[in-house]
C-alpha positions in Angstrom: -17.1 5.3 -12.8 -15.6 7.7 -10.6 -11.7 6.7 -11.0 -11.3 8.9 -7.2 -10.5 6.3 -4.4 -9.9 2.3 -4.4 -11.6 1.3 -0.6 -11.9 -2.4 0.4 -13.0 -3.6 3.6 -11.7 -7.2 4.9 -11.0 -9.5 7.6 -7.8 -10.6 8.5 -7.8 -13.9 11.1 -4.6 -12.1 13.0 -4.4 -9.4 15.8 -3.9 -5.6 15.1 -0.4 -5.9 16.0 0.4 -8.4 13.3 -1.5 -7.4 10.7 0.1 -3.9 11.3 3.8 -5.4 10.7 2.7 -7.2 7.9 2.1 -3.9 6.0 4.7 -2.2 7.1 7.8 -3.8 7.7 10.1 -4.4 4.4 10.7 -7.9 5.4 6.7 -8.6 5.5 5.7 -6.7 2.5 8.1 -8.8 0.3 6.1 -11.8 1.3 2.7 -10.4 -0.2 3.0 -7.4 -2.5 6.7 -6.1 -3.7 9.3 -8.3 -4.9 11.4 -5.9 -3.0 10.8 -3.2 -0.4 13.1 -0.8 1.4 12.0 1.8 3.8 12.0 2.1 7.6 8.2 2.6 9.1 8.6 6.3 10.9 6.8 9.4 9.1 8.5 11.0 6.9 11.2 8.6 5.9 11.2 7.6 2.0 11.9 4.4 0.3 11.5 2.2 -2.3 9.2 -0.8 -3.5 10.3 -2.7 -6.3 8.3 -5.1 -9.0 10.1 -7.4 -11.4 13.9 -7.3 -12.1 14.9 -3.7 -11.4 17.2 -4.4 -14.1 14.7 -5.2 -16.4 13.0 -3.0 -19.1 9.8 -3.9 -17.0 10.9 -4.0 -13.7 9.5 -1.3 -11.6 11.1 0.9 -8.6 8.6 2.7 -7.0 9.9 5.4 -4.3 7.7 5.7 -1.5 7.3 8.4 1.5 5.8 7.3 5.0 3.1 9.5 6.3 1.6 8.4 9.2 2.8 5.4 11.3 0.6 5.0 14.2 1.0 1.2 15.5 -1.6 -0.9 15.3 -3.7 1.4 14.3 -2.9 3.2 10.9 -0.1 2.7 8.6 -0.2 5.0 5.3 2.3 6.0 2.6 2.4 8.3 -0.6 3.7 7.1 -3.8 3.4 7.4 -7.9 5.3 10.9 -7.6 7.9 12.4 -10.0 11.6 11.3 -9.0 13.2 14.3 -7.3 9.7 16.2 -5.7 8.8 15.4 -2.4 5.4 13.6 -2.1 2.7 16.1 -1.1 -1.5 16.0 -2.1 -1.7 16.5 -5.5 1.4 14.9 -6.9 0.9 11.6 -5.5 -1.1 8.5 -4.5 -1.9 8.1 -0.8 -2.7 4.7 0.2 -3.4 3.6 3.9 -4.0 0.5 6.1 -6.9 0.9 9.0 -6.9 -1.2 11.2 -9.8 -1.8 14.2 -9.4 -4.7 15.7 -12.8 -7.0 15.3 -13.1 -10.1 17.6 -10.0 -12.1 17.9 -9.1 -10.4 14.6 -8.6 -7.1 12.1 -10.9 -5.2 10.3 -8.6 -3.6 7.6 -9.9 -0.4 5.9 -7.6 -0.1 2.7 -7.9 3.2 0.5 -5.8 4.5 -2.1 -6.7 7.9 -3.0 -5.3 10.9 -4.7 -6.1 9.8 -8.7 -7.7 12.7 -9.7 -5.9 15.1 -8.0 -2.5 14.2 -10.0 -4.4 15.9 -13.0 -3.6 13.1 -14.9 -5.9 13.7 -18.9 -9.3 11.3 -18.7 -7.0 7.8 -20.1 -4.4 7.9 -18.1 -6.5 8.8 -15.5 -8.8 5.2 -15.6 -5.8 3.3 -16.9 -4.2 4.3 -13.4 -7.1 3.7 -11.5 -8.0 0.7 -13.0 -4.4 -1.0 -13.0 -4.3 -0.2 -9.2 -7.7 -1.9 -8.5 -6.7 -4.7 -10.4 -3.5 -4.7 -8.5 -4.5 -4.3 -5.1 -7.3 -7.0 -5.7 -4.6 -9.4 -6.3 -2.5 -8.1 -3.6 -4.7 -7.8 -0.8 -6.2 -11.1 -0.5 -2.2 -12.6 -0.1 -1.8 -9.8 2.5 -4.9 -11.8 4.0 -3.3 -15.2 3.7 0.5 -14.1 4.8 -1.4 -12.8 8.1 -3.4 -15.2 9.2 -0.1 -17.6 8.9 2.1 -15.5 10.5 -0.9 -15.8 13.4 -1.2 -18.9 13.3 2.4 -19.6 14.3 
């Protein structure tokens, strides 16, 4: 296995416009990924997202940096960088949301690249990749669900 880019390729029952809220907006991404998100959806601002009790010896806060913001088109963020250095290629994960609209729906192109770049050694390296597959398979399909309700309205 490769361990250099997570891709999927779905449907989402909702219009571009939606679907591009849903995975940008702090108050949308709480309802299918985070348990907390904070960050304002203009390139270049930073934020957080937040798993678990923050609090908590597991809880999570992950800071986050906006790169592109191109409504309702493309929506993509770097994260997974060292606290005090600004998220560039090489220190960071970039993951983005493509969205073409497809019938009276979305097409989304998801990727989250930028593994083996961080120079992480070979286990940390697959234990990364693999924990983000596995995360954004669960993820994804709710960002599917949330959508098409939010459509549906």
């Amino acid at each position: 296995m490769e361990f250099g880019s997570i891709e999927r390729e779905i449907h989402i029952d909702a219009a571009p416009e939606i679907v591009y809220e849903v995975v940008s907006t702090p108050e949308h991404l709480r309802e299918w990924w985070p348990d907390d998100a904070d960050l304002e959806p203009v390139p270049g601002a930073t934020g957080t997202v937040t798993f678990g009790d923050p609090a908590a010896a597991d809880g999570i806060v992950q800071a986050l940096t906006v790169v592109e913001a191109d409504p309702p088109r493309r929506f993509a963020f770097r994260w997974v960088y060292d606290d005090g250095v600004a998220a560039a290629a090489g220190n960071s994960l970039l993951v983005t949301f493509d969205l073409v609209p497809a019938g009276s729906g979305t097409l989304l192109r998801f990727t989250e690249t930028g593994f083996r770049e961080r120079g992480w050694e070979a286990a940390v390296l697959e234990e990364a990749y693999r924990d983000h597959a596995t995360g954004w398979d669960q993820f994804l399909p709710r960002l599917v669900d949330y959508a098409g309700r939010l459509a549906a309205r």
